[in-house]
C-alpha positions in Angstrom: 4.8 10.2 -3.2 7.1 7.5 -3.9 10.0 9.6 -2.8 8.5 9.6 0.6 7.6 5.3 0.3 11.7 5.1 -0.7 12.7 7.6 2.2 10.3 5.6 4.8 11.4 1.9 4.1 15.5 2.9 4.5 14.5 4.2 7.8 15.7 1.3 10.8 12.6 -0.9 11.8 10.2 0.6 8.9 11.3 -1.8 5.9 8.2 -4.4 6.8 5.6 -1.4 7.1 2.9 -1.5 4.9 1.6 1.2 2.3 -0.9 2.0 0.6 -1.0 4.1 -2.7 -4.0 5.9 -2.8 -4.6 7.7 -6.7 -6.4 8.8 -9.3 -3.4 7.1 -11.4 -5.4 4.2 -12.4 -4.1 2.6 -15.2 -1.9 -1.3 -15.5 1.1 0.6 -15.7 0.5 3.3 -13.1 -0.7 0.5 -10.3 2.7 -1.6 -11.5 4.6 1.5 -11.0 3.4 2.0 -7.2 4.0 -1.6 -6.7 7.5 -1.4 -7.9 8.0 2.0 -6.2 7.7 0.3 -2.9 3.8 0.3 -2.0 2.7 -2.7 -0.7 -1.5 -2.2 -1.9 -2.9 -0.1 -4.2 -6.6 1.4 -4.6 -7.6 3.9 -7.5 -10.2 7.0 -7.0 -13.2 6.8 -7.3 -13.5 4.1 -4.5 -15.6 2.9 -2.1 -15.7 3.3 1.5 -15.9 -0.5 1.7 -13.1 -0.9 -0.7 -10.7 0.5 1.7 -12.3 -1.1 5.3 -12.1 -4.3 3.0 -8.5 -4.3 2.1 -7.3 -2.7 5.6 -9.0 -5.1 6.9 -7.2 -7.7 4.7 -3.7 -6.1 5.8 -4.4 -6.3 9.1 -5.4 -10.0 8.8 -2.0 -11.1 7.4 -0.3 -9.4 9.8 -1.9 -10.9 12.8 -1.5 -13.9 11.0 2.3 -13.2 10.8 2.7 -11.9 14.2 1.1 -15.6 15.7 
């Protein structure tokens, strides 16, 4: 997991992409250690469809935001 978040971002043109950790990790410390790890967003399991539409949503917001 954050191996492959580490990997991704030293790739040339990749370090702004966004991620998303997706886990059944849910606690303070496990969301802080995504965040730290590279992930840009985090959402625990169990969630709900509109959890995810809501914060892609939100991502994609800020980066046309960005992009203007």
């Amino acid at each position: 997991g954050l191996d492959v978040v580490k990997d991704l971002l030293n790739v040339p043109g990749y370090q702004e992409v966004k991620v998303v950790a997706v886990t059944a990790y849910s606690t303070s410390n496990d969301k802080a250690e995504f965040l730290q790890g590279g992930c840009t967003h985090y959402i625990a399991k169990p969630f709900r469809k509109q959890d995810v539409i809501s914060l892609v949503a939100s991502i994609l917001t800020k980066e046309d935001h960005n992009a203007a």
